[in-house]
C-alpha positions in Angstrom: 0.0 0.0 0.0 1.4 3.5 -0.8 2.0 5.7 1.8 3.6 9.2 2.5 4.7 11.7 5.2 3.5 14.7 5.1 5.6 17.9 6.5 4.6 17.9 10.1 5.5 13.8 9.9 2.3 12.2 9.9 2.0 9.2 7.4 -0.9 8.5 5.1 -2.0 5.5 3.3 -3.1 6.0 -0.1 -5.4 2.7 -1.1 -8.3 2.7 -3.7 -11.4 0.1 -3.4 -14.4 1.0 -5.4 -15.7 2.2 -2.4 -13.0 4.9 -2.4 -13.3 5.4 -6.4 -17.1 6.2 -5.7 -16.7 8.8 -3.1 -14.0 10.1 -5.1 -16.6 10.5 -7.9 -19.5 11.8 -6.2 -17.3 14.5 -3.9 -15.1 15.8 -6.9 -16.9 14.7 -9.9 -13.5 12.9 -10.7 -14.3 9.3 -12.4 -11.1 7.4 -11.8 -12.7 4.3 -13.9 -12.5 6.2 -16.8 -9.1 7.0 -16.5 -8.1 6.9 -19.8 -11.8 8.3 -21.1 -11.9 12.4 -21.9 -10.2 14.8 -24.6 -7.5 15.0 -22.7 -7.9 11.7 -21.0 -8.0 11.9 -17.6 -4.6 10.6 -16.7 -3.9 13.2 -18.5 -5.1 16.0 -16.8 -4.6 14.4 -13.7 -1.0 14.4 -14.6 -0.9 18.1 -15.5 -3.0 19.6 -12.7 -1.3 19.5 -9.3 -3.9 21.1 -7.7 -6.4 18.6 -8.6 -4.3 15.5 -8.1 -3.9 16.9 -4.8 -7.1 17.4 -3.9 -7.9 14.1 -5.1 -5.1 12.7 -2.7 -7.2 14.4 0.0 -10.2 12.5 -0.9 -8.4 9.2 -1.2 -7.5 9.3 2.8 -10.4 11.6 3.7 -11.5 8.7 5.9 -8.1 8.2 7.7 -8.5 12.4 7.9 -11.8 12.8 9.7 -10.6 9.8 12.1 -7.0 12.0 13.4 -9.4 15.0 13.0 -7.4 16.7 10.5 -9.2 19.2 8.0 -8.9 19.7 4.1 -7.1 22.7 5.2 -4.8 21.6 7.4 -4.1 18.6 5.3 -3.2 21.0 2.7 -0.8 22.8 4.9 0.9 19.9 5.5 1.9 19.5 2.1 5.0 21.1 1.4 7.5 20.4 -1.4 8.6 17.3 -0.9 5.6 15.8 1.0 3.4 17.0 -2.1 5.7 15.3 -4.6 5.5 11.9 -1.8 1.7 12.2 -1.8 1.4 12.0 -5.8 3.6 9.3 -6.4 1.4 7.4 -3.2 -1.6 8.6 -5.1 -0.6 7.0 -8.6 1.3 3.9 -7.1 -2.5 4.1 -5.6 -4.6 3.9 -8.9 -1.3 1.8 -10.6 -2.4 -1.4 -7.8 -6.4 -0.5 -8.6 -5.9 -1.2 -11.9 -3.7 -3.9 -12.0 -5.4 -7.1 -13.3 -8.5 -5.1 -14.2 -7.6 -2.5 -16.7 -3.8 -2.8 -17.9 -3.7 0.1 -20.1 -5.0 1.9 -16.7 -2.0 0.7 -14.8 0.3 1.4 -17.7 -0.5 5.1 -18.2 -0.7 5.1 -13.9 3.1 3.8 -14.3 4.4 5.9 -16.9 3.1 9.2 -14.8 5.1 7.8 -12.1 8.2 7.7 -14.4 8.1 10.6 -16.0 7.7 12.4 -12.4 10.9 10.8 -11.1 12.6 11.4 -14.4 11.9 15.2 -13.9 12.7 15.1 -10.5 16.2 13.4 -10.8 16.8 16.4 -13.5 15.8 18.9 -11.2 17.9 17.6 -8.8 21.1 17.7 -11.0 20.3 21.1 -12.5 20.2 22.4 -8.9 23.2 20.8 -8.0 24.9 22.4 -10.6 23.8 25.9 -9.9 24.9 25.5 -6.0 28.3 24.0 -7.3 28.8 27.2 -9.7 27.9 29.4 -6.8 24.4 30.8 -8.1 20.7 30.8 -7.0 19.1 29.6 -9.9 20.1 29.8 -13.4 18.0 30.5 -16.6 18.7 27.0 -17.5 17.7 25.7 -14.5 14.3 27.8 -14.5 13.8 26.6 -17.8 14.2 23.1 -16.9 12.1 23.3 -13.7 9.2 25.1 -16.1 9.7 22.0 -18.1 9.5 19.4 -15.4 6.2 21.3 -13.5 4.5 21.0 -17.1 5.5 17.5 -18.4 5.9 15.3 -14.9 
């Protein structure tokens, strides 16, 4: 089961029944069964959205929430950097173990979000690294690469 910490160290569990996929539906109007259905498919937007991806990570422990008493708020709070970019790749090892067995195309397009978001986050990493090694904040090259990872990962 995929899990994550979020910035003030709590850890979440990110699993999808049906139950979960139909709350998910009926509180965002997000249909995760027709994850591939849509112009752009919803993976896709998923994928491109943070916002919403987010907010759909909120629904998926929404239950766990309400039990430590924790609000959408708060939750949301609690998501800095690095917890946010932990709670997506919970949320689509999530819908990746959903779909396994029952749609593979699902689980394929779950999987290849999750690659390309590490991809672009080992770049970042590097392109950072070199900017602190040569001594600057951020260089154009390393803007334009983070621009590039926000909009393809």
């Amino acid at each position: 089961m995929p899990r994550f910490t979020d910035s003030t160290g709590r850890e979440w569990s990110v699993e999808l029944t049906f139950g979960d996929i139909k709350r998910i539906r009926s509180r965002m109007g997000v249909d995760l069964m027709g994850l591939l259905d849509g112009d752009p498919p919803l993976v896709d937007r998923l994928r491109d959205d943070l916002e919403l991806s987010l907010n759909l990570v909120f629904a998926a422990v929404e239950p766990e929430a309400v039990r430590l008493n924790v609000s959408d708020e708060e939750f949301g709070r609690s998501l800095g950097g690095p917890a946010a970019a932990g709670a997506l790749a919970a949320l689509w090892g999530a819908i990746a173990d959903f779909f396994r067995g029952l749609r593979p195309a699902a689980t394929a397009a779950a999987e290849r979000v999750m690659a390309l978001r590490r991809s672009a986050a080992a770049l970042l990493t590097m392109v950072i690294e070199m900017d602190r090694q040569e001594g600057s904040g951020e260089s154009p090259t390393g803007q334009a690469v983070h621009a590039a990872c926000s909009s393809t990962a």
